[in-house]
N, C-alpha and C positions, 0 to 999 in steps of 0.2 A: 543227370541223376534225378530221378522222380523227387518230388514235393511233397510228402504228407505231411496231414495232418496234424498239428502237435498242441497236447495238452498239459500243462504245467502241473504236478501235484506236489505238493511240500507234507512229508513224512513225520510226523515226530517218533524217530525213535522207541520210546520209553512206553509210549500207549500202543504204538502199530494200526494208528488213525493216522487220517488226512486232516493236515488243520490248515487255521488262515495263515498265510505269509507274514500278515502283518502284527499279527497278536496272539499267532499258537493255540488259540482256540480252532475248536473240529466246527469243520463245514458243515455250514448245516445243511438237511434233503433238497434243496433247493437248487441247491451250487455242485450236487454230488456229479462227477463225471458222468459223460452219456457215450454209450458206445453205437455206433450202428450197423445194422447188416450191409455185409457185402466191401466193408471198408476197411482202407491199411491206413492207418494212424501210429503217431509214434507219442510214447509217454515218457513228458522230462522229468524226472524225479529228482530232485531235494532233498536228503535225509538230516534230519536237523534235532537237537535236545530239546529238552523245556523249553530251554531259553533261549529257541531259535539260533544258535551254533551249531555250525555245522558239523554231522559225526562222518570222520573222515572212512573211507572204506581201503581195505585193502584190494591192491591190484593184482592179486592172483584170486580174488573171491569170485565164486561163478554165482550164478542169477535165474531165475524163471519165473515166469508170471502165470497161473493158471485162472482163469473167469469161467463162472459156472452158476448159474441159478439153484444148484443143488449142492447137498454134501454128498451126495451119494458116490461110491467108490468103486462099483462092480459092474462094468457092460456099461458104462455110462457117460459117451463120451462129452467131453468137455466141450463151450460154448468158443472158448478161442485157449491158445497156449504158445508161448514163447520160453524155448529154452536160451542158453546161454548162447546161441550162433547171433543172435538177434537183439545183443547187450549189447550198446556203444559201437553201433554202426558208422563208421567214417558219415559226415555230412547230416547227419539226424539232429544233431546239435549242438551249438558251437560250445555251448557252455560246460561238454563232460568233463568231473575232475573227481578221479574216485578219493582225492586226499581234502576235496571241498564236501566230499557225501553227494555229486551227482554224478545219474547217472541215466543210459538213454534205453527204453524200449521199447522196441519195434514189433505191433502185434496185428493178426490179421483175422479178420473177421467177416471172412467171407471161406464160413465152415460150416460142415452137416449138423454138430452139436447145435450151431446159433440158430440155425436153420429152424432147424426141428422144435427148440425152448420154445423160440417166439411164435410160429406158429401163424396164423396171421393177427394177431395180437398188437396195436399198435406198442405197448413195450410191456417189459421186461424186469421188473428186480431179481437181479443179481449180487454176488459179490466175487471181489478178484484178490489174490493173493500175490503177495513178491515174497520169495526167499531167496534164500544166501546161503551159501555153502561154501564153510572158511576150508582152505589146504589143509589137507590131513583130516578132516573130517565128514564122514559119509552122510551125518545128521544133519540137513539142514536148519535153519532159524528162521522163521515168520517175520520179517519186517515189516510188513503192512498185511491187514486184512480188514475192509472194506467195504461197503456198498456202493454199488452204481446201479446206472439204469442202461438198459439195453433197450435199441428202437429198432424197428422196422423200418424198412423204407417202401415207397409206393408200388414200382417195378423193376424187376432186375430180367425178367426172360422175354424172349420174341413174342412177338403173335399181333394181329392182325387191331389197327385202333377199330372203339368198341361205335363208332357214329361216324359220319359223313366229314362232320366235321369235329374231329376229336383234340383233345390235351395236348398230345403227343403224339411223334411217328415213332416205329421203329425203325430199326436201321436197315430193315427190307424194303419196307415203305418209302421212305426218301430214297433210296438205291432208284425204287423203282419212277417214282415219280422224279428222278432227275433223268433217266434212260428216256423220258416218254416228251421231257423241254426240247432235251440234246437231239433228238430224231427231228422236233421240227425247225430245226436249223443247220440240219446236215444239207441242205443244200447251197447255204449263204456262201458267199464268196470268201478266199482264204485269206486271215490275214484278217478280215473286215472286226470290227468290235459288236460281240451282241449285248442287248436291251430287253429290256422286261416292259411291254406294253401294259395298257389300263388294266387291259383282261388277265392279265399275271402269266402271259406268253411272251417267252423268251423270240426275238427277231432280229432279222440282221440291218446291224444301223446304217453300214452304206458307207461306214468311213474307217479308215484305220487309225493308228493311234501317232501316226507320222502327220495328220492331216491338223492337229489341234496345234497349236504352240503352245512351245514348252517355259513354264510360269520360269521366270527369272528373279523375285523375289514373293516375300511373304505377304497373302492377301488378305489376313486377319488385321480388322481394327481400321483406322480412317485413312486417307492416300492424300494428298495432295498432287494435280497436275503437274508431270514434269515442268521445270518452268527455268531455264537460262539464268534469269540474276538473281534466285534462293541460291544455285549451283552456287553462282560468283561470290554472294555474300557469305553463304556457309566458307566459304576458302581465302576471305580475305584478311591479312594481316594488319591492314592500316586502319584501325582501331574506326570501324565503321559506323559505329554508336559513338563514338565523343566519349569516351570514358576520359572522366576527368582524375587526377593523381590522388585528390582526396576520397573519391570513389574507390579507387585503389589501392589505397594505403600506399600511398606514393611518397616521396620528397618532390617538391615542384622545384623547379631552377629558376624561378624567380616569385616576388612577392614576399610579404613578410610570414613565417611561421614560425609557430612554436614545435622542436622536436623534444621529445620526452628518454628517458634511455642514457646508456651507454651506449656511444656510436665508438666501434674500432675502427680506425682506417690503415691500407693495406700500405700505403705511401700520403706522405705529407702533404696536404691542400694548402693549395697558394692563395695569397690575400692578398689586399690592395695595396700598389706601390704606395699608395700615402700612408702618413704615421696613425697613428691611434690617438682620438681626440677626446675619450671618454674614460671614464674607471674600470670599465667590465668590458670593454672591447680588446681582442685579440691583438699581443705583440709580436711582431716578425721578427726575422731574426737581422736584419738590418738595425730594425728599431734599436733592436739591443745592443747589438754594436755601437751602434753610433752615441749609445747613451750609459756606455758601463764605466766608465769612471776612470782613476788610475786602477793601476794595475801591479804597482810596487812600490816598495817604500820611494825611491828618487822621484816618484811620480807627484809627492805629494809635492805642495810648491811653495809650502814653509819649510823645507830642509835645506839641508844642502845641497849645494848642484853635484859635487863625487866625494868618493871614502878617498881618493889616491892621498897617501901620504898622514890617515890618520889612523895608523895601527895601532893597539892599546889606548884609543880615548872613547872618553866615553860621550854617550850625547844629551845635553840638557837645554834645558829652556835659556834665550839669551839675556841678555839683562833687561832688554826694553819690556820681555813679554812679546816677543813675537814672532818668535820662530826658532827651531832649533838649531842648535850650532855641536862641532865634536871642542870636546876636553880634554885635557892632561889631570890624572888621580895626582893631587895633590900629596907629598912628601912629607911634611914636617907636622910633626907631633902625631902623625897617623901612627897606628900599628899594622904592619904590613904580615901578610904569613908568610914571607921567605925568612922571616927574622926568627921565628919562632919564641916570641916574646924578649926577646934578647933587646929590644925597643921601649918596654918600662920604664919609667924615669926612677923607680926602686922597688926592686926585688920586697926586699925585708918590708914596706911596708904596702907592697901588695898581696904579701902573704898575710900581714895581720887584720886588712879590710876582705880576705877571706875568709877568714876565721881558724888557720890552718894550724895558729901554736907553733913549737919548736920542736913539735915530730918529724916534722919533712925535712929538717938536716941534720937527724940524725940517722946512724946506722944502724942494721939491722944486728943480731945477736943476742949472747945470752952473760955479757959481764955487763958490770953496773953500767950507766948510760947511755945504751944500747936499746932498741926499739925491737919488742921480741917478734917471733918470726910470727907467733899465733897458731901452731900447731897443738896446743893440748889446754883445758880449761885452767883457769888461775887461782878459781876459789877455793877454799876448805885447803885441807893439811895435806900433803903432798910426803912418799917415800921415795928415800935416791933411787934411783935406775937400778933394778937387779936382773938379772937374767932365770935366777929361779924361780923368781915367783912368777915371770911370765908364763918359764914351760910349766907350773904347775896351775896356772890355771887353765891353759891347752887343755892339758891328757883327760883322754878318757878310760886310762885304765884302771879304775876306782884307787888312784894314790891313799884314801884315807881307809880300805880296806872296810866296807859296808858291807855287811853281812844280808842274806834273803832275809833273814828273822826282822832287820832294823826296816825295811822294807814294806813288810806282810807281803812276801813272796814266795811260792813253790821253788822249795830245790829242783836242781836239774833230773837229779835220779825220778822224780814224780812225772815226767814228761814221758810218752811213749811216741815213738816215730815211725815205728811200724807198720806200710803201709796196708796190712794184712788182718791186724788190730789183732792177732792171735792172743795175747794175752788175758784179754779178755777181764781185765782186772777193774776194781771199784775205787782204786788206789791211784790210778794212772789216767792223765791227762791224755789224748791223740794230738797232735800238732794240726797244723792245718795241712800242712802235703800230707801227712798220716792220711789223715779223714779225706781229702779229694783222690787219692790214690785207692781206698776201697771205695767209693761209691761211685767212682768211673770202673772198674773192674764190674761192681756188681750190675750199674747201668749196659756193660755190654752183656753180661748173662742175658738181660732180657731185650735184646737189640729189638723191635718192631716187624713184625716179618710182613710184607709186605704181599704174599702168596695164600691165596685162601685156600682152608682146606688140605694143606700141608701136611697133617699127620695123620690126612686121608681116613676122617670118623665119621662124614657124611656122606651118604651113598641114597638119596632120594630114589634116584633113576631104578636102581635094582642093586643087589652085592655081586650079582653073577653073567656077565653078557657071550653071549658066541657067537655072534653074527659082527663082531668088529674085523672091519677089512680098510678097502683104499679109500672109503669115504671119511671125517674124520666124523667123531662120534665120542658122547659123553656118557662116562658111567660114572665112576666116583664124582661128584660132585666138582664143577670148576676144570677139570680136567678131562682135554679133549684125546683120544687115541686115533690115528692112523698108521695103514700100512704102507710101504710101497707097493708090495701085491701080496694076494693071499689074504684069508683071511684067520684070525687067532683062532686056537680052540677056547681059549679065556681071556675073559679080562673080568676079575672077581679081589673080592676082600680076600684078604688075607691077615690069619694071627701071628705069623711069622714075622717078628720086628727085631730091628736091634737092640741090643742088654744096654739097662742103664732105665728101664720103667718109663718111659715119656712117652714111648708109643702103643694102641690097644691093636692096631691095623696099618698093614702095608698096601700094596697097589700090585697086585701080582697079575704078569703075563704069561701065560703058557702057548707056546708057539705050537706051529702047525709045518706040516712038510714043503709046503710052495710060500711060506713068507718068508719077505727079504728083511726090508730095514723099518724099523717103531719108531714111531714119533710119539713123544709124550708132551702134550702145549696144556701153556695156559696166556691167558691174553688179559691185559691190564687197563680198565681204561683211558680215556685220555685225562680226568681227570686227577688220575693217580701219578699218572706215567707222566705228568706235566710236573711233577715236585720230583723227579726223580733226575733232573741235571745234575749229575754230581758222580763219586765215585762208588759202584755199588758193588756189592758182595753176594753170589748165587754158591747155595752151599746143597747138600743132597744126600743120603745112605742109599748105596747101591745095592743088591744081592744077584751074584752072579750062580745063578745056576745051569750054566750054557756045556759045563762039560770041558769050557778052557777061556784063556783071560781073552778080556776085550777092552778096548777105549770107548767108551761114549763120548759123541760130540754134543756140542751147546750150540744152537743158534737162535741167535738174538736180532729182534726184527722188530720192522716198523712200518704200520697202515702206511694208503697212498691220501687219507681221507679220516676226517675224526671219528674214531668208533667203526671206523667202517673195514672189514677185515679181510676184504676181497679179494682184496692184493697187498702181499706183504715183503717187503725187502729185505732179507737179513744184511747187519750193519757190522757184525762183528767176524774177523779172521778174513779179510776183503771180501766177505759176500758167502763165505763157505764155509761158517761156525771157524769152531775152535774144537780140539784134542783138549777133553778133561782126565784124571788120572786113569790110570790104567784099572783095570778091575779084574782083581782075580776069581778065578775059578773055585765056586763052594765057597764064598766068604762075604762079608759084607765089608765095604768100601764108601770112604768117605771122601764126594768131590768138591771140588770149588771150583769158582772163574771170580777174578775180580776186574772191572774195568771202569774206565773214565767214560760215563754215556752222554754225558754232557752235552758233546756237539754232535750225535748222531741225529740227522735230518728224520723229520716229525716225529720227536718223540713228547712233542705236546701233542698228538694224534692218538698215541696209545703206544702198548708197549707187548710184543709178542717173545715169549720165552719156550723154546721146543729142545727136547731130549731127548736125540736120536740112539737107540740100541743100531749096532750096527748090521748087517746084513752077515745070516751065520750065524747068528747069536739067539734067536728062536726058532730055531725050525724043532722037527716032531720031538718031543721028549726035554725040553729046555725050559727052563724058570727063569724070570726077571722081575727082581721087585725092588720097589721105589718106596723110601721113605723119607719124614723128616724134611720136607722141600722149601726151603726158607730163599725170598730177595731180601736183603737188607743195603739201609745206604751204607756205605762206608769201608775201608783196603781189609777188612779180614772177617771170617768167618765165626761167629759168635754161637754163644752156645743155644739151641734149641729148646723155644719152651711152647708148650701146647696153649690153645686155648682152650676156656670153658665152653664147654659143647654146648652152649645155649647161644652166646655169641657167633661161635661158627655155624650154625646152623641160621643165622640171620643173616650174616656177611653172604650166606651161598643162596639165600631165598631171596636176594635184591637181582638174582640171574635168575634163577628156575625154582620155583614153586608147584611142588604135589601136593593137590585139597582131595584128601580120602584116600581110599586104595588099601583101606588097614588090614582088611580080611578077620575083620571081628564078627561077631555076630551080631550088634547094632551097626545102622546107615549111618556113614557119616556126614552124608549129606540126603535132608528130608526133605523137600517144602511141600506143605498141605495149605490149600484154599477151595473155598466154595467160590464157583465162575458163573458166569451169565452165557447163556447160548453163544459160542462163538466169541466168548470174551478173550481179550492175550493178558496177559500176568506176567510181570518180571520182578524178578526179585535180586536185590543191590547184595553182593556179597563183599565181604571188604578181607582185604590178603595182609597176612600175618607182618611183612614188612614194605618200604616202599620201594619200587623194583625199580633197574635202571632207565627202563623207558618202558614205554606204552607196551606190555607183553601182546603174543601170540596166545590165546586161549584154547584150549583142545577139552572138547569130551571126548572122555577113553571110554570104551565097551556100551552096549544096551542097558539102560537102563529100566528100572520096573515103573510102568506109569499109567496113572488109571484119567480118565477123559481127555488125556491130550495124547498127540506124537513127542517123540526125543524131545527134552529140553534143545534149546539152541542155544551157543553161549558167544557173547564180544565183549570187548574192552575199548573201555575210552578213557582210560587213566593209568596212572602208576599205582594206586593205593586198590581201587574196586573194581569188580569186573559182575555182568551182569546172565542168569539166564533167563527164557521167555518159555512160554508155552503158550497155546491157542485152544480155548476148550474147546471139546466137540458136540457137547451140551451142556447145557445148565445143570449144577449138580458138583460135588463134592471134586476136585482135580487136586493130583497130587503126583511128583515122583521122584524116586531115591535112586542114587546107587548101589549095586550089587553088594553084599556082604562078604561076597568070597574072594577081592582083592582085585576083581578084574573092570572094577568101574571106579572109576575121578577122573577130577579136573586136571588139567598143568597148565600153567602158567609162564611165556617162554620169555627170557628177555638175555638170553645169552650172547656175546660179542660174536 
C-alpha cells in the first residue's frame, strides 16, 4: 500500500479555522499548510470545540474537500477536489474515529486546475474547504475554510538535461547512459562480478562471487585474535578470578562472621557434640535432655516415693520441715459436708450468732404465729377479700354509666363512615377508613399514565400522512405506525372521540385494498421502563369501523440493548402477544391487559408496547381509531385523565422537536450579520426542552439567503444545536426560512 504524505490539521469547529493543537489559537501564515504540484498527500483532520474536545461526527455523514485560489464558480476548474470515495481510506490513518471528530483525506494534486493557477509561479495562495453532508440533508455545512499555500515544484516532464554536466537525468537519460556501460561489458565472462574503474567505466573484475569467502561474523567495531585460552577462560567454571564469598555476598564456611537477617532453614543444622559453655550460644537437643529436670510430681525427691495406699489424704509439709508426707482429714470437731450441719454443737445458738430470730422455726400462713407467705403489701387499712369489687375494677364496659357530655365527647350519630363522604355535611366528622377509603378511590382517578401523547393532541410531524406503509413511521407524536404490507390511505387527526369530554382527537386509520395487519408502537425508555418491575395495567378506546368485530392483539417487548431498538423481543403470551377484548363493529370499545413485568428479561433496557389491528380489518373503505391510551402501574385499569397541553407538548419535544414551519407571514427563523470576505458565522440556537440524547438536526426546504449558501446545521448537545454559513463577501449576510410552511428545522432523538 503506497505511503503518503500526511499532514495533521486540528479544526475548531465553532470558527471553521485551523488552530494550534495545544491552545486553540488559529495558526498563524507561517504554519499555514503547503500543498504541491504533482503530489498525493493525505489530510488528518481533528475536529474539536473551543475547548479542544472533540466534536464527534456522525458515520453516515459524507465529506469533500474542494482547493482553489479563486471563488469563481463557472468554467472554472478547480485546483484539486476530493469527494467522499476518498474519506477514511483503510491505512491513511491509524487514528480515524468519526465519534473522536477524526477523520482522513486523501487529495490529489496532480491536476489541470493546479496546473494552470500556478503557472510557473514558485507558489500560490489559495484556500481549501471541508464540508459535511448530514443523512437526509442535500444542504451541505462548511466546516473548515482556510488558507494555504500552493508550491510549484522544479520538474515533472521529459526532456533532454540543459549542460554537459547537469542537476539531474531524466529517465531517458540514465536509460540511455546505462544501455552505453552494459554494452561495454557484454563481452565479460558469465557469471564474473563487474566494477566501476577510475574513469567511471564499468569492467569485468575477473572473479565471481564464489571466489571471496563468505564473512562468518560481524566486522563492525574492534576484533580481537582468535586466541585458545580467552575460548578456555570465557567457558570456565572454577572460579578463575578468585572471587572471594565476601565479593559475592557469600556465607564462607569457615572464619568468624557476622550475618545480619532472618535466615530460614529448609532442615535443621547440626552443632557441635560438645555442650554449650556460654550465655548466647546455641543448645542442642541433647543438651536439653540431659538437663530438663523432673518431669512429675514423684520426680520431685522431697515427696514420697508412691500414692499406693493413700486414697483420700491429703499432702502436707512434715513436721521437721522437710518434705512432704500424705494425710488422714482429721474427724473431730471438723464440720464435714456429708453431715449437712447436722455436726454443730447447738442449733439454737448458731442460729442466734446468725442473727436469724425465731422466724426460721416457725410456719408459714395466715393464723396468729404463723410467718406470712408475702404475697401482698401489709401497710395502711386493708378490705376482706370480695369478688365484686374485683370484677368491678376489671370491666370496661363503663359500670358507672359516663355520658359523651361528662367526657367533652362527640356523640356517635356525629361520626360519618362513609367511605364516599356523600353527605357532604358541616355537622359530621369522616372516620379515618371514611377519609383513606375516598382519597385512594380518588388517587386512582388520576393513576400516572405512563404513555405520552395518549389523548393523541400533539401532531408536530403533520395531522394528515399517506405514504405510511412497511416501514415504521411517526405522525401523531410518540407514536410509531407500520404495515405488514401495503400502504394506508391515512393516518390523520381525527375529532371523532369517545363521549364523556376528556378527549379533543383520536388516531384515525383509513385502510387501503393490499394492507394486512397495523401495528400501532410506542417504546419507553430505559429509564422509565426500569421503575416499571411490578404489576402494570394497559388500558385503550378502540373504534371499530371495519364493517365487522375483530380482537386486536398487544405485544409487549423488550430491546437486545439500552435504548437501542433494533431488535426487540416480545415477552408477553410466550413471544406472540396476547388476544385483548373483542371489538365490535361501528362502536367504540374499551381494552385492557394487565400483567406482572417484573421478571421479563431487560426490561431495565426499555420497554416496547405495539397494538396490532389485525389483518382484514383495514382494507379499502375501513376506519380505525385509537384513543385514550394509558400504561399505568398497578391490577386494573383507572380512570383516564388528560394532561395540560403545555406539559404534553414538552414530554414529546425531549424525542422530536419542529423549530418553525408555521406558514405565517413572518420567519420564524431570521439570523442577520455583517461578515468579512469569506468569513463563517454560527449562530447557538437553544431548543425549547432538554431532548433525550444528542438529536439528529435536519434542514427542511430552501431557504432565502443573501451572501452565503444554505445554512448548515449540527448538534453537539441535548439543550442547543448550531447553524454556520460562509460569506461570499464582505457585506451584509443573512438567511430565513420560508414563510409558507415548507422550511425548518427538526430536531430528532426518537427511540
Amino acid at each position: 500500500m503506497p505511503t503518503y504524505r500526511r499532514i495533521p490539521l486540528t479544526v475548531n469547529l465553532e470558527s471553521g479555522r485551523l488552530v494550534d493543537p495545544a491552545d486553540g489559537t488559529p495558526i498563524a501564515s507561517q504554519y499555514l499548510p503547503s500543498f504541491y504540484y504533482g503530489e498525493k498527500l493525505v489530510l488528518c483532520v481533528s475536529f474539536v470545540d473551543s475547548s479542544l474536545a472533540p466534536s464527534p461526527l456522525n458515520e453516515s455523514d459524507l465529506f469533500e474537500l474542494s482547493l482553489d485560489s479563486n471563488f469563481a464558480h463557472d468554467d472554472d476548474p478547480l485546483m484539486a477536489y476530493s469527494d467522499d470515495t476518498k474519506i477514511d481510506i483503510a491505512g491513511d490513518w491509524d487514528d480515524i474515529s468519526r465519534a473522536n471528530g477524526k477523520i482522513s483525506i486523501r487529495m490529489d494534486c496532480l491536476t489541470t486546475g493546479f496546473s494552470q493557477k500556478l503557472g510557473s509561479s514558485e507558489q500560490v495562495e489559495a484556500w481549501f474547504e471541508i464540508k459535511r453532508y448530514i443523512q437526509g440533508d442535500s444542504s451541505p455545512s462548511v466546516l473548515l475554510h482556510n488558507k494555504c499555500i500552493t508550491k510549484n515544484v522544479v520538474h515533472l516532464n521529459e526532456g533532454e538535461p540543459a549542460s554537459a554536466n547537469p542537476l539531474y537525468y531524466t529517465a531517458t537519460t540514465i536509460d540511455s547512459l546505462l544501455d552505453d556501460k552494459i554494452a561495454k561489458v557484454s563481452s565479460a565472462s558469465e557469471d564474473n562480478l563487474a566494477v566501476f574503474n577510475t574513469d567511471g567505466e564499468i569492467k569485468d573484475s575477473g572473479s565471481k562471487a564464489a571466489d571471496f569467502a563468505t564473512a562468518s561474523h560481524n566486522h563492525s567495531g574492534v576484533y580481537e585474535p582468535a586466541n585458545a585460552n580467552i575460548q578456555s577462560h570465557i567457558s570456565s567454571t572454577s572460579n578463575p578470578h578468585s572471587v572471594t564469598a565476601t565479593q559475592a555476598g557469600a556465607v564462607a564456611t569457615s572464619g568468624n562472621e557476622t550475618v545480619a537477617g532472618v535466615k530460614t532453614f529448609s532442615s535443621f543444622p547440626v552443632t557441635p557434640s560438645s555442650a554449650p559453655t556460654t550465655d548466647y550460644q546455641a543448645a542442642n537437643k541433647k543438651y536439653v535432655d540431659d538437663n530438663k529436670g523432673a518431669t512429675s510430681f514423684l520426680g520431685l525427691t522431697d515427696t514420697p516415693a508412691a500414692y499406693t495406699g493413700q486414697a483420700g489424704k491429703f499432702p502436707k509439709v512434715n513436721a521437721g520441715e522437710t518434705a512432704l508426707e500424705f494425710a488422714t482429714i482429721p474427724g473431730g470437731g471438723d464440720m464435714l459436708s456429708t453431715n449437712n450441719l447436722s455436726d454443730v454443737a447447738s442449733a439454737a445458738t448458731s442460729r442466734t450468732n446468725l442473727g436469724l430470730g425465731d422466724s426460721a422455726t416457725k410456719n408459714v400462713g395466715t393464723a396468729s404465729g404463723t410467718v406470712a407467705a408475702g404475697d401482698h403489701a401489709h401497710t395502711g387499712t386493708y378490705e376482706p377479700a370480695n369478688a365484686n369489687i374485683q370484677s368491678h375494677i376489671s370491666s370496661t364496659s363503663n359500670p358507672h354509666s359516663v355520658t359523651a357530655a361528662q367526657v367533652s365527647a362527640l356523640p356517635t350519630s356525629y361520626l360519618d363512615t362513609d367511605g364516599t363522604l356523600a353527605a357532604n355535611s358541616d355537622t359530621k366528622i369522616a372516620s379515618q377508613k371514611a377519609v383513606k377509603t375516598y382519597v385512594d378511590a380518588q388517587s386512582g382517578a388520576a393513576a400516572e399514565n405512563l404513555i405520552i401523547n395518549g389523548n393523541f393532541d400533539i401532531w408536530q410531524r403533520g395531522t394528515d400522512d399517506t405514504g405510511v406503509t412497511t416501514t415504521r413511521k411517526y405522525v401523531a407524536d410518540r407514536f410509531a405506525i407500520t404495515t405488514g404490507a401495503g400502504t394506508l390511505a391515512h393516518v390523520q387527526r381525527s375529532s371523532t372521540v369517545p363521549s364523556g369530554g376528556k378527549s379533543k382527537y383520536s388516531l384515525e386509520l383509513v385502510g387501503a385494498a393490499d394492507v394486512t395487519t397495523v401495528d400501532i408502537d410506542q417504546r419507553i425508555e430505559a429509564g422509565i421502563a426500569s421503575m416499571l418491575a411490578a404489576t402494570v395495567t394497559f388500558s385503550a378506546k378502540i373504534y371499530n369501523g371495519s364493517g365487522a368485530a375483530f380482537t386486536p392483539i398487544l405485544l409487549v417487548g423488550t430491546p437486545s440493548a439500552e435504548d437501542n431498538f433494533a431488535s426487540v423481543t416480545v415477552r408477553n403470551g410466550g413471544g406472540s402477544g396476547e388476544n385483548l377484548q373483542e371489538c365490535a363493529d361501528s362502536a367504540w370499545t374499551t381494552v385492557s391487559w394487565t400483567a406482572d413485568i417484573s421478571a421479563y428479561t431487560n426490561l431495565a433496557y426499555g420497554l416496547e408496547l405495539k397494538l396490532r389491528v389485525p389483518s382484514g380489518s383495514l382494507v379499502s373503505g375501513d376506519t380505525v381509531r385509537l384513543a385514550q391510551a394509558k400504561l399505568e402501574i398497578g391490577s386494573s385499569a383507572t380512570a383516564f385523565q388528560p394532561r395540560l397541553l403545555g406539559e404534553e407538548l414538552s414530554r414529546c419535544q425531549r424525542y422530536y422537536t419542529k423549530i418553525g414551519g408555521s406558514s405565517t407571514s413572518t420567519y420564524d427563523i431570521h439570523v442577520q450579520t455583517y461578515m468579512g470576505d469569506a468569513a463563517a458565522f454560527i449562530q447557538v440556537f437553544t431548543l425549547p426542552t432538554t431532548m433525550r440524547a444528542t438529536p439528529t438536526g435536519t434542514k427542511v426546504g430552501t431557504w432565502t439567503v443573501n451572501n452565503c449558501g444554505q445554512p448548515g446545521i449540527y448538534c453537539t448537545g441535548t439543550n442547543t444545536f448550531m447553524m454556520n454559513v460562509t460569506a461570499t463577501a464582505a457585506g451584509a449576510t443573512y438567511y430565513r426560512n420560508p414563510t409558507d410552511g415548507s422550511g425548518y428545522v427538526t430536531m430528532n432523538a426518537e427511540l
